[in-house]
N, C-alpha and C positions, 0 to 999 in steps of 0.2 A: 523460510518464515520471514515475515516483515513486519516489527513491529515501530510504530507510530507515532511519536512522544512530542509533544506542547506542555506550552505553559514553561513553570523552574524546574530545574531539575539542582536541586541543593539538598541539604541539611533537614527540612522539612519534611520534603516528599521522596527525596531518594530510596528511601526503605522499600517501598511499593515498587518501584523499579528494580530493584535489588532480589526480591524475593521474585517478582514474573520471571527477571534474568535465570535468575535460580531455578526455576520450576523447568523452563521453556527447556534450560541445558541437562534434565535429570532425565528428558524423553527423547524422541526422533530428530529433535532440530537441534543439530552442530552446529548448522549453515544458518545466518541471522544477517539479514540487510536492516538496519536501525536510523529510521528516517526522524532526522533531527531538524529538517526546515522549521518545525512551527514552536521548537525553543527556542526561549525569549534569553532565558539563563540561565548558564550552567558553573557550577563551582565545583571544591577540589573532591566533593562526596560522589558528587555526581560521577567528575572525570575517573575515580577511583572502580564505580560501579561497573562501570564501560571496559576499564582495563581488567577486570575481572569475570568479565561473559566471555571477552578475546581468551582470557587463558582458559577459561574452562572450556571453550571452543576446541583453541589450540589441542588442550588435549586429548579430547575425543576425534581428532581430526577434522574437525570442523572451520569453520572463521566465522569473523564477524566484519559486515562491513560498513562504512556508515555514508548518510548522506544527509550533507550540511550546504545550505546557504551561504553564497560572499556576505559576510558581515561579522559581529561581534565573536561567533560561536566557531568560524573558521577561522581567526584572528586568534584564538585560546588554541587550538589544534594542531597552531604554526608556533604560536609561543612557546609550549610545552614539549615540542617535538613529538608527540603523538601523533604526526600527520604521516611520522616516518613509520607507527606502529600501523596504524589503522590503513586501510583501502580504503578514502574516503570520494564518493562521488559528488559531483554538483545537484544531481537528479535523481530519481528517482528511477526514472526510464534510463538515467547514462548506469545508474548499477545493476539495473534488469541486466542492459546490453552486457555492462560489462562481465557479468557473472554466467553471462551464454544464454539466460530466459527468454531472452526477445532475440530471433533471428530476421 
């Protein structure tokens, strides 16, 4: 499953992300590529929401992997040390590869 996300990701809107996270992990998809190029912003509700689709990945056997752009939102991911949690790819097609979907 890959899901898509733009615009903030904070305080605001997190909720709605929170709950699709929720919903997506209650069915058949453990496995989750979370494409974060076209975030602008992300804060600590956000970063929170993110580590909690990984654990609940985690334990259905699942993961989650994410793919971020060089900039702001990859600069928070080194900050925080999450860069050490997440599989995070440059692209979109390098986490296809990387995950075996594109041979």
């Amino acid at each position: 499953m890959i899901l898509r996300l733009s615009g903030s990701l904070d305080v605001a809107t997190t909720r709605l992300m929170k709950e699709t996270l929720a919903e997506l992990s209650t069915g058949k998809h453990h496995d989750l590529i979370i494409d974060l190029t076209q975030v602008e912003f992300l804060d600590s509700t956000g970063l929170g929401a993110l580590v909690g689709a990984y654990r609940r990945a985690a334990e259905a056997g699942g993961r989650v992997e994410l793919v971020v752009s060089d900039g702001p939102i990859a600069r928070l991911f080194n900050i925080t040390g999450l860069c050490r949690v997440f599989t995070i790819f440059g692209s979109l097609g390098e986490a296809l590869e990387g995950i075996g979907a594109v041979q």
